[in-house]
N, C-alpha and C positions, 0 to 999 in steps of 0.2 A: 504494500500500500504506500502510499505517498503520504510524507507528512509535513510537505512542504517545506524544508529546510532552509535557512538559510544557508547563503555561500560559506561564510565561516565553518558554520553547524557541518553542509555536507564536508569540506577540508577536515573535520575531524576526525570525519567517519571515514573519508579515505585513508587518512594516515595511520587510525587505530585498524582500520582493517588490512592496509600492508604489513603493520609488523604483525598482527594475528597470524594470517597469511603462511608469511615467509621468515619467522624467528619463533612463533609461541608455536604454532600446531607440528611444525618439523621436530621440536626438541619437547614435546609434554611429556611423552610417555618414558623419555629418561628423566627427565627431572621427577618425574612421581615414581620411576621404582629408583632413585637413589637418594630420595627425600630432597634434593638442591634447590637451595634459595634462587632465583633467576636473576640473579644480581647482573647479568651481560645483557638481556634479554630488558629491565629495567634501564637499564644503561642507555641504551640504543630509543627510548622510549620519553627519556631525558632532551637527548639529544634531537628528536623529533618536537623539543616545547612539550607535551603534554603534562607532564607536572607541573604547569604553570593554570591548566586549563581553569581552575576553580579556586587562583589564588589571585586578591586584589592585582592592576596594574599597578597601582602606585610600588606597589613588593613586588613587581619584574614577572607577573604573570598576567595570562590573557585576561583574566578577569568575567569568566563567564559563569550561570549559573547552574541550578541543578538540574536542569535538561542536557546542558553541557556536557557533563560527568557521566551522566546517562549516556548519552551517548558514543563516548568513549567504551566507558567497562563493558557496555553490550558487547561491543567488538571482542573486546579481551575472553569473557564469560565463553564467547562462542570457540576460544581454540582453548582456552583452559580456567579455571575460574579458582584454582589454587595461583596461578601467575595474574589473575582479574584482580584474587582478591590481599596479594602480594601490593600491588597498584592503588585499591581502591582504600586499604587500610594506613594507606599515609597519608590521608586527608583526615581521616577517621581521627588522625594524630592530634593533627593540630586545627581543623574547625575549634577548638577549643580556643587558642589562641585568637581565631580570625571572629569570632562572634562576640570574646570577652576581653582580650588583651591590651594592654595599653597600647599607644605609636611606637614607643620604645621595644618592647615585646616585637612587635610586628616587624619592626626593622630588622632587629636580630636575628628572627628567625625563616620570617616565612620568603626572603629572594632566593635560600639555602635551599628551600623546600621545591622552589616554582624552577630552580636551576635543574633539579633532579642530586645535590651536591649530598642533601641530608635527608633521608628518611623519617617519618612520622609513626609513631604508637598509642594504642590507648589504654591504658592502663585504669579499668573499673570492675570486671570479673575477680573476686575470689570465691573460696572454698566455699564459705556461707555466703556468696553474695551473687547471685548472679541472675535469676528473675528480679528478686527480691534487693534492688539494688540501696535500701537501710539497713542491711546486715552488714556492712564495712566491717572492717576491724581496722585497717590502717590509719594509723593518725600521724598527725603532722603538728608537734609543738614548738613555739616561738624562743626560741634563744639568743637574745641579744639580736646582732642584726642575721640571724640565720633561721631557716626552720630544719627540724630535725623531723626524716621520714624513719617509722617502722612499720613494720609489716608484710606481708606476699600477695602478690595478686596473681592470678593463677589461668591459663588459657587463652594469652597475649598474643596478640598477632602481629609479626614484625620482632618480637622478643629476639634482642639480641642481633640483631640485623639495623634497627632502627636506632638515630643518636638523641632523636627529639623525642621527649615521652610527655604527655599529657596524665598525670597521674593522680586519681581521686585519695583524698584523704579525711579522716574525721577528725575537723580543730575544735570541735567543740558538744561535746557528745551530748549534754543535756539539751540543747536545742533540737535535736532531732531532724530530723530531713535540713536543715537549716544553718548546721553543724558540720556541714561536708562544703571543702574549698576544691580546687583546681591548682596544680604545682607543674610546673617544666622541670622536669628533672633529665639532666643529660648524660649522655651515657659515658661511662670515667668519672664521675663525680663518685667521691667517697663514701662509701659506704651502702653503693649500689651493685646489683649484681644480676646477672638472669642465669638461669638454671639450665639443666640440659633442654632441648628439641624435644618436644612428644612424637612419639609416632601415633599416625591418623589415620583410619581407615580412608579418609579422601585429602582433598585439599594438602599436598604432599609438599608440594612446594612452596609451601606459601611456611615462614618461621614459628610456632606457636612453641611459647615457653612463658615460662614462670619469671616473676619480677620482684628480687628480693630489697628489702631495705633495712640493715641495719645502723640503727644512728647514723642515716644517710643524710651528710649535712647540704643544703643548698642555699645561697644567699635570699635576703627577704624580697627579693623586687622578682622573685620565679612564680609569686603568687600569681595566678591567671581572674583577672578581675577584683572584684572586691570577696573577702572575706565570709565564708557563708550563703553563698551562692553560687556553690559548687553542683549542685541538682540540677538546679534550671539550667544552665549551660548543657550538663550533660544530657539532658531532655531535648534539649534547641539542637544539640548536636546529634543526637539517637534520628531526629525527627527528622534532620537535613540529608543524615545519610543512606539512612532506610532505602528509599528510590535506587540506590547506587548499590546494595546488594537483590531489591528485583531486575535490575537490568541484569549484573551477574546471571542470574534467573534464564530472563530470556533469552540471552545470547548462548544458554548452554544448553536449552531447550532445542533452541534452533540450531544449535550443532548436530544434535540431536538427530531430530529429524532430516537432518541435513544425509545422515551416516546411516537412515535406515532405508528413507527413499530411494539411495544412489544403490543400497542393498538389493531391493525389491526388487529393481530395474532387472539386475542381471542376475539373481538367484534364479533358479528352474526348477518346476515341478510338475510332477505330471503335463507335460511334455511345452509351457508357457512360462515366463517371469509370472513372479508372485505377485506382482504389482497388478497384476491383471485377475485378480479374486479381489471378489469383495468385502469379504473379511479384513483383507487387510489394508484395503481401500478405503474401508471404514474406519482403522485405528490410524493408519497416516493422516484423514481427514479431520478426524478429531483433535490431533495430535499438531495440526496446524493451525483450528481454530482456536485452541486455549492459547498456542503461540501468540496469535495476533491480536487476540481479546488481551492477554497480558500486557504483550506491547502497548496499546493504546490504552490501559491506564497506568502505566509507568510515564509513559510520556506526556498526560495530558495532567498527573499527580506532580511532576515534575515540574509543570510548565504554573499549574495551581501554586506551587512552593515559591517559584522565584515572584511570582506578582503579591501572593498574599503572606509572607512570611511569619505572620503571628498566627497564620490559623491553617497549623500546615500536619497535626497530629492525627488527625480521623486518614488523610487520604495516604500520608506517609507509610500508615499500617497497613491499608487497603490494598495497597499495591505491592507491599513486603508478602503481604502474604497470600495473598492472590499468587503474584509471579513465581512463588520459589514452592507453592503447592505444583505449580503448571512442570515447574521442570522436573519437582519428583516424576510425577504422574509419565509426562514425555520420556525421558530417561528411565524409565522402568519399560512404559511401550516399546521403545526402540531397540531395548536386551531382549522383547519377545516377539519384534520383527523378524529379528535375524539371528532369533533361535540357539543352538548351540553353540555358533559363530559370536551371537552377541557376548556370550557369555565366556568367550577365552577373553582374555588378557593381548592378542594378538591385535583385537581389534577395539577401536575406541571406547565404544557405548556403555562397558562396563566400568570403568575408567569413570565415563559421564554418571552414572548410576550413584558407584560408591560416592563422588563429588554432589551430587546435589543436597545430598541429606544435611549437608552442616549448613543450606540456605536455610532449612527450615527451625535451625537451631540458634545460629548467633546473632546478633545483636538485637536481642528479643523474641523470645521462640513465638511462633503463630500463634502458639495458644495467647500469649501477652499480647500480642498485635490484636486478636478478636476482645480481649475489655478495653485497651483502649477504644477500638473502635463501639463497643457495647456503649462504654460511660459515655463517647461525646455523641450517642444516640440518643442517651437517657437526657446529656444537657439541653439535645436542641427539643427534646419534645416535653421538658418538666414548664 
């Protein structure tokens, strides 16, 4: 379908779709069975501007917004969405920075980030925290002109790979939700640490590790906004990125299907391609329209975000989890397109399979995506 693009817009879907192309879809299937960061492949990705794509001009990026990003990561989602979401979680970093940080803040960090020089993390997952993002344990107390981090956070993306860390802390525990700040904490600063690599049934390439802090000192000016309004940021920033892991979504959907149709075509049965039964004329046809119903509300959630930014929670969810239900559902059709086939390691779809399940998991599982969407049902009709 057409969605009318601008010139800029299409220029970024051609460039995200050359290095998709010809650096992410030649090199996935070794990067996922040798677990490797795509740090040459991010590189190359750099050097193409696109790390600048969602960073102010004034900080040496294009300055565009969350349609923008969107439609970048689609690209990326469609040849691997461990290398998308390698990409898509360095913004994830520092949106903190870009929605609360002072001009000082912003200078320091984000032209490093819009170069492709320094990498982005977000550090708000721990052990008891992770629907339930009031269980913290990490706190962050004031020592002279320093704050001192302790604590772990645990299931980091970018961990250990990333030098910019956005990281939640509790400075003031009686206040409750109101009691959690925002800290830059960088990486080599004292008394910081990240742990081994997990290994992940999907998403292989992309760094997830633990983020240690003992009597982690960091000067007073890392605070990211004011004191105690450490949630809402993290909300404004949950709510800004959401769209950019349903594109992830679509774009792996549509690989997807991309890897069963080309199958149909030339598999043979009973003496025709299978493309030519309508069984399975029926699961590709389905399997295209969840694609393109996905597509058009990531895009038009997106396009909602950048005009109306204070009222961006209901559609943000909608489209998180719409789209990353579509590419379970596609990526499971597609391993039963092409049958035994789909189901070696030889060939992509399984690959795509094991990768879709953590869309429906991280940065707020679906089930969380349906109360928020529930509560701002209940506000508009109380």
């Amino acid at each position: 379908m057409d969605y009318f693009l601008s010139e800029e817009q299409q220029m970024i879907v051609d460039i995200a779709r050359q290095i998709t192309d010809e650096r992410i879809i030649p090199n996935r299937a070794e990067l996922d069975e040798k677990h490797e960061f795509p740090r040459e492949i991010l590189n190359d990705m750099a050097k193409a501007d696109l790390f600048g794509v969602p960073i102010p001009e004034e900080y040496g990026g294009f300055g565009g917004g969350c349609f923008d990003i969107v439609l970048t990561v689609e690209q990326f989602g469609r040849g691997c969405i461990g290398v998308g979401t390698a990409f898509a979680a360095n913004f994830l970093g520092v949106y903190p920075i870009i929605l609360a940080g002072s001009k000082e803040m912003k200078e320091k960090y984000l032209p490093d980030v819009a170069a492709g020089k320094k990498f982005g993390a977000f550090g708000l997952t721990e052990a008891n925290a992770g629907s339930d993002a009031s269980g913290i344990k990490t706190t962050a107390v004031l020592d002279g002109d320093e704050w001192v981090l302790n604590g772990t956070k645990q299931w980091i993306t970018n961990g250990g790979e990333a030098q910019i860390y956005s990281v939640v802390a509790i400075t003031d525990r009686s206040r409750g939700p109101r009691g959690a700040s925002i800290f830059v904490v960088e990486e080599g600063d004292p008394g910081f640490s990240c742990g081994p690599k997990e290994k992940k049934m999907g998403i292989r390439a992309s760094s997830t590790t633990e983020l240690i802090f003992k009597d982690c000192r960091i000067p007073k000016d890392r605070l990211v906004g004011r004191q105690g309004t450490g949630f809402i940021t993290v909300m404004k920033t949950l709510d800004l990125s959401r769209p950019g892991i349903a594109a992830l979504g679509v774009g792996l959907a549509q690989g997807a299907l991309d890897q069963a149709a080309a199958y149909a075509k030339q598999r043979q049965q009973f003496g025709k391609p299978i493309i030519g039964f309508q069984a399975v004329q029926h699961m590709l046809a389905d399997m295209a329209i969840g694609i393109e119903s996905a597509r058009s509300l990531v895009y038009s959630s997106a396009k909602h975000i950048q005009a109306h930014p204070k009222d961006m929670s209901k559609v943000s969810a909608m489209c998180k989890a719409y789209a990353t239900d579509v590419a379970m559902k596609v990526t499971t059709d597609a391993v039963q397109v092409m049958g035994g086939y789909g189901y070696m390691c030889e060939y992509p779809v399984e690959k795509m399979m094991r990768d879709a399940k953590i869309l429906q998991i991280y940065e707020g599982t679906n089930q969380i995506q349906r109360n928020v969407i529930g509560q701002e049902i209940n506000k508009e009709y109380s």
